[in-house]
C-alpha positions in Angstrom: 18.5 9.3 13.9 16.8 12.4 13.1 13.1 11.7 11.9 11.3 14.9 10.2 7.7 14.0 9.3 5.9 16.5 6.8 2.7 17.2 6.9 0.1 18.8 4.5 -3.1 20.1 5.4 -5.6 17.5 5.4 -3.2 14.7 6.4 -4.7 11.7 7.0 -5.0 11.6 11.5 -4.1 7.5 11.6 -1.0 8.2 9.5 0.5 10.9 10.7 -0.5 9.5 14.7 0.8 6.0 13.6 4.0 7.6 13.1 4.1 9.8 16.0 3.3 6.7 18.1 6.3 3.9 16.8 9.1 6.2 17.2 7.6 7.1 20.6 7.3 4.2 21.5 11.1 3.2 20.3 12.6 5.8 22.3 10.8 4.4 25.3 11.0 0.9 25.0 14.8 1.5 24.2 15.3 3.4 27.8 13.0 0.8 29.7 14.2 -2.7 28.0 17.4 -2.0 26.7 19.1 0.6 29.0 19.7 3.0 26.3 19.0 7.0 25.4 16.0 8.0 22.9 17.3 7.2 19.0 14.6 8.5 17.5 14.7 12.9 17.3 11.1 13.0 15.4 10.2 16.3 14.3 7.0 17.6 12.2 7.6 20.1 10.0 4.8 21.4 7.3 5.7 24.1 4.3 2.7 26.7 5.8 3.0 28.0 9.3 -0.7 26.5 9.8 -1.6 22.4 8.7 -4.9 20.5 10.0 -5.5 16.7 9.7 -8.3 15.6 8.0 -10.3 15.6 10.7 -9.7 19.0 11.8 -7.4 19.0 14.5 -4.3 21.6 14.2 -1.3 19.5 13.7 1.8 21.7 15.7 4.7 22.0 12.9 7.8 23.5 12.7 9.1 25.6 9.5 11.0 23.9 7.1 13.8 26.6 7.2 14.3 25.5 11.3 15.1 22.1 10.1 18.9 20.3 10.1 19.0 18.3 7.1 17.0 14.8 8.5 17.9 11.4 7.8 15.3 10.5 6.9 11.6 12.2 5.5 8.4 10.5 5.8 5.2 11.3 3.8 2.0 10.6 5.6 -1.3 10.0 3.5 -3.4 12.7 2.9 -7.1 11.4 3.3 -8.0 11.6 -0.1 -9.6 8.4 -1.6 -10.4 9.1 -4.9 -8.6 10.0 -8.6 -10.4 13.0 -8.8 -10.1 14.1 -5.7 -6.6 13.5 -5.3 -5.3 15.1 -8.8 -7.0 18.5 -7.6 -4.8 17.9 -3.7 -1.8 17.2 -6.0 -1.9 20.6 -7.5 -2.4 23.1 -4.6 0.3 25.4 -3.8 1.5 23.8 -0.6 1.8 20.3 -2.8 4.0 21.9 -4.8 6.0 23.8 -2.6 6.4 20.3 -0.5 7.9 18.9 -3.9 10.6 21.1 -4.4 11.4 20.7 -1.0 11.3 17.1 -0.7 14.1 17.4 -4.0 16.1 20.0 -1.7 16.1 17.5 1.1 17.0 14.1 -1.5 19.9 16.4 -3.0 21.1 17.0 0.9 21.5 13.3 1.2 17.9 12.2 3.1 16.4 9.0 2.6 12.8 10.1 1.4 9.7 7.5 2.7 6.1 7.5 1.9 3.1 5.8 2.6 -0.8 5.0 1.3 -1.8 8.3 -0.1 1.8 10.4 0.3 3.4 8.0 -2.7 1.7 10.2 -5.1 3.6 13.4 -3.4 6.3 11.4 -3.6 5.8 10.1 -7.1 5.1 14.0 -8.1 9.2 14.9 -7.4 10.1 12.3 -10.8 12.5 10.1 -8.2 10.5 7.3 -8.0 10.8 6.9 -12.4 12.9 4.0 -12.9 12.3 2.4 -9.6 9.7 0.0 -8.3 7.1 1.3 -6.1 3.8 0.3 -3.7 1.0 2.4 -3.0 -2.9 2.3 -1.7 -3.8 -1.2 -3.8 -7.0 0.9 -4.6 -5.3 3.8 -6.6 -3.0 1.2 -8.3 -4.8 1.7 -11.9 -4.6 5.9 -11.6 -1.1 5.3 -10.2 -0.1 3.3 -13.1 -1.7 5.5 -15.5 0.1 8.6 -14.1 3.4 7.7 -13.5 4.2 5.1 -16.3 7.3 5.5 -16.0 7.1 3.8 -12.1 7.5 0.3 -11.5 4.3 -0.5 -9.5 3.6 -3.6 -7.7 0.5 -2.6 -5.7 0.7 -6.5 -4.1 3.6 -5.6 -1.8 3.3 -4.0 1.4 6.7 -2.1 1.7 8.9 -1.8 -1.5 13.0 -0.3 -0.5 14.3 1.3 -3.4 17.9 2.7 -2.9 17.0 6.2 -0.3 13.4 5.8 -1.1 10.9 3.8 0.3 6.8 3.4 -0.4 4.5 1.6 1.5 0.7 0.6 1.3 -2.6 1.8 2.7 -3.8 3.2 5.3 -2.1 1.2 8.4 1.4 0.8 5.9 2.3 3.9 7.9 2.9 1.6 11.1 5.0 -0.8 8.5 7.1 1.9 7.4 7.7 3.1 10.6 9.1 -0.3 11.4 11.5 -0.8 8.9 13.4 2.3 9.5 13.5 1.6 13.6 14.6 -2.0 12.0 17.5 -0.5 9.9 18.7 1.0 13.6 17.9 -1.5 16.2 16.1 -4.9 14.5 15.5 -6.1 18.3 14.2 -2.6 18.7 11.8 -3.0 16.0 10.4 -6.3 17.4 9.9 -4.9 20.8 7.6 -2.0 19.1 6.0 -4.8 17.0 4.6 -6.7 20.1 4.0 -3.5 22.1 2.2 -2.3 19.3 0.2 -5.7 18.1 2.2 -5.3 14.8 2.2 -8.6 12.9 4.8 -8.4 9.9 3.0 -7.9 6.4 4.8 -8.2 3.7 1.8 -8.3 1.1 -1.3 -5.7 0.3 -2.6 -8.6 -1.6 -4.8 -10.3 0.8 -6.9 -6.8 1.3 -7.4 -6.4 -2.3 -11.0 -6.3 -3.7 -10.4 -7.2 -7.4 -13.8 -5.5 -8.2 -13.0 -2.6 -6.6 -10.3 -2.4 -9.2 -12.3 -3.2 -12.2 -14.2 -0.2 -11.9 -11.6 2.0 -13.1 -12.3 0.8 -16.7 -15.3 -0.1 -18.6 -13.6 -3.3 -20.5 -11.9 -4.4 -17.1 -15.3 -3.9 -15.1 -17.5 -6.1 -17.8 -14.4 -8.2 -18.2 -14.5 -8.8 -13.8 -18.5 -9.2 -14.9 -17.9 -12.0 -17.6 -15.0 -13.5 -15.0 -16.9 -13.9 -12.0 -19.7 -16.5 -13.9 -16.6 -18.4 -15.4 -15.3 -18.9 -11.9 -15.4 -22.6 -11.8 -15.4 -23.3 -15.2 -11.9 -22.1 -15.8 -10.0 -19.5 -18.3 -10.1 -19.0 -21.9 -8.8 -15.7 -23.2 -10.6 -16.3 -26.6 -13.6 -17.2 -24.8 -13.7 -13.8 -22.7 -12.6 -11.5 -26.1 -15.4 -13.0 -27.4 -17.7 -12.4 -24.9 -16.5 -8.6 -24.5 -16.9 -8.5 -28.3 -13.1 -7.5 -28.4 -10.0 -9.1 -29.1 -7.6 -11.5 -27.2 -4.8 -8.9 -27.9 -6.6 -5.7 -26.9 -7.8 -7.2 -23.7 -4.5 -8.5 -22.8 -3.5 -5.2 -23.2 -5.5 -3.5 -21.9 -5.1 -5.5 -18.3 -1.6 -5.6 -18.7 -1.8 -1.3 -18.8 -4.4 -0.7 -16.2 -3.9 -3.6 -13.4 -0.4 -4.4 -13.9 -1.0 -7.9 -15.2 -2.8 -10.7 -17.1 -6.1 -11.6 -17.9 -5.1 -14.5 -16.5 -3.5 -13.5 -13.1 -6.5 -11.9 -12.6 -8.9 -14.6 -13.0 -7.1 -16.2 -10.3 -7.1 -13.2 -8.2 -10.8 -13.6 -8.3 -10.5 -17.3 -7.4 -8.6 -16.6 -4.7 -11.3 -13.8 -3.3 -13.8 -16.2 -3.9 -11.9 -18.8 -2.4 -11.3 -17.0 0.6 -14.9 -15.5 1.0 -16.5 -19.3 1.3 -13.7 -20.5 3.5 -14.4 -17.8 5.7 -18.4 -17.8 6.0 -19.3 -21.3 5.3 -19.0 -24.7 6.5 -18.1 -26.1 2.8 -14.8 -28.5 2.8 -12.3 -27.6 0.8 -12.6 -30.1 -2.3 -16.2 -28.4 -2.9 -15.1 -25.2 -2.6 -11.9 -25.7 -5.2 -14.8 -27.2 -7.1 -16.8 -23.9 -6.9 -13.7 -22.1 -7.7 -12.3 -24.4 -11.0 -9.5 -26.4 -8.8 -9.5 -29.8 -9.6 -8.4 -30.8 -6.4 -8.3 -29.0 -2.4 -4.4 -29.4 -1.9 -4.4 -27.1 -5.4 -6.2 -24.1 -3.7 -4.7 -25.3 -0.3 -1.2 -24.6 -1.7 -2.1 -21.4 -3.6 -4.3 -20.0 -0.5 -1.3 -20.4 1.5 1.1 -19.1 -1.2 -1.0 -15.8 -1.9 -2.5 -15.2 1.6 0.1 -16.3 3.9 -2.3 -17.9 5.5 -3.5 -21.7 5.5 -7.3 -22.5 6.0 -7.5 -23.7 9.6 -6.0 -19.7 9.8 -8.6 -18.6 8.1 -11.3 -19.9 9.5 -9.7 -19.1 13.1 -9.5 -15.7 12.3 -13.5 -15.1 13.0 -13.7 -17.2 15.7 
């Protein structure tokens, strides 16, 4: 399976050595465990003769033009965190020369993957519109916002979508790399998983700091505000449109538009943080903390911890140990 990789200057170093890594990796557990040749023909290409990582280290690509037509393309992240920052990388010469390329390589038949920062290159070519999508849970509101015409769920980790594939932040890339060893060898993919320490993640959600997301509007940030003391009270969306001195409809909306659901949804998304947080850092049995959190009973939040978190809280609590 040929493999090309395309990098842009400032690529992010843990994606783009992530990637490197698993199909190395692959290729030599395949010879040593499984008796057969390398699968994996990974190449990394750039559209200027000259591309460093993020961190300054000169990443050695070949020219597009040398390139066979790949199976498949992958899109590391560019380390670029913020809205701002990230509209001004999206409009740079070599971003747009990478689009037109990345089109020239769908039209040739490739299956076209990105991951964390490199769904917004990806997002930039107009094939994503009409499919669903991931991307860094963090830029979900400004991905949203830009490409309505996406079908985001920030939750997932790794969302197929006919010959296009996005994945989530940061350590996605490792993800991504999995599922397309897994579409060639699955037993080849779990050998790279243990080698690697790779459990599999099929949700961004546990990671996700709902404040963090809040910020990206003023009504959502004093609505996460109003939330956070109503926490064990329970959910009224009258109640909070008349706190925020706005109306049940608008703020509906307005949730629905920049986080991609409810008011309510995200309520419990804060239950769930909360939830989490105590199990994790204090002694408190369960019943008080679904108390705390506006459960009316522990196998309530014991149920929905396990159901959003994969995870159970004996797990939980294990975890820092």
């Amino acid at each position: 399976m040929k493999i090309t990789i395309l990098a842009i200057e400032g690529v992010f170093d843990t994606g783009l050595t992530v990637l490197l890594d698993a199909f190395a990796t692959a290729n030599d557990l395949g010879i040593l465990l499984l008796d057969t040749s390398p699968h994996f023909d990974v190449s990394t290409v750039g559209v200027r003769p000259s591309v460093h990582t993020a961190r300054g280290l000169e990443v050695p690509v070949r020219p597009v033009a040398s390139q066979m037509r790949p199976d498949w393309v992958i899109i590391p992240a560019l380390n670029t965190r913020m809205p701002e920052e990230l509209v001004e990388s999206l409009g740079r010469s070599d971003m747009l020369d990478a689009k037109q390329q990345l089109l020239t390589w769908h039209e040739e038949g490739a299956g076209i993957a990105a991951s964390c920062i490199g769904t917004f290159l990806l997002a930039e070519t107009g094939l994503l519109a009409g499919h669903e999508a991931t991307t860094s849970w963090w830029l979900g509101p400004f991905f949203r916002q830009r490409y309505p015409e996406i079908l985001l769920d920030e939750s997932r980790m790794l969302v197929p979508a006919s010959r296009l594939v996005t994945a989530g932040a940061a350590m996605g890339h490792l993800d991504l790399a999995l599922w397309i060893i897994r579409k060639f060898s699955p037993e080849l993919a779990t050998l790279v998983a243990r080698y690697m320490l790779a459990d599999y993640r099929s949700q961004q959600a546990p990671y996700i700091i709902p404040e963090h997301l809040a910020h990206s509007d003023p009504l959502i940030e004093n609505f996460e505000r109003w939330a956070r003391s109503q926490l064990s009270a329970g959910f009224s969306l009258q109640n909070a449109a008349k706190a925020l001195a706005t109306t049940p409809r608008t703020l509906q909306r307005r949730t629905e538009a920049v986080l991609g659901k409810s008011p309510l949804a995200f309520f419990q998304d804060m239950r769930v943080e909360r939830a989490q947080h105590l199990v994790r850092t204090t002694n408190m049995d369960i019943e008080a903390i679904a108390t705390e959190v506006g459960y009316v009973d522990g196998a309530t939040l014991r149920t929905l911890l396990r159901r959003r978190l994969g995870r159970g809280v004996r797990e939980l609590r294990a975890d820092l140990r």
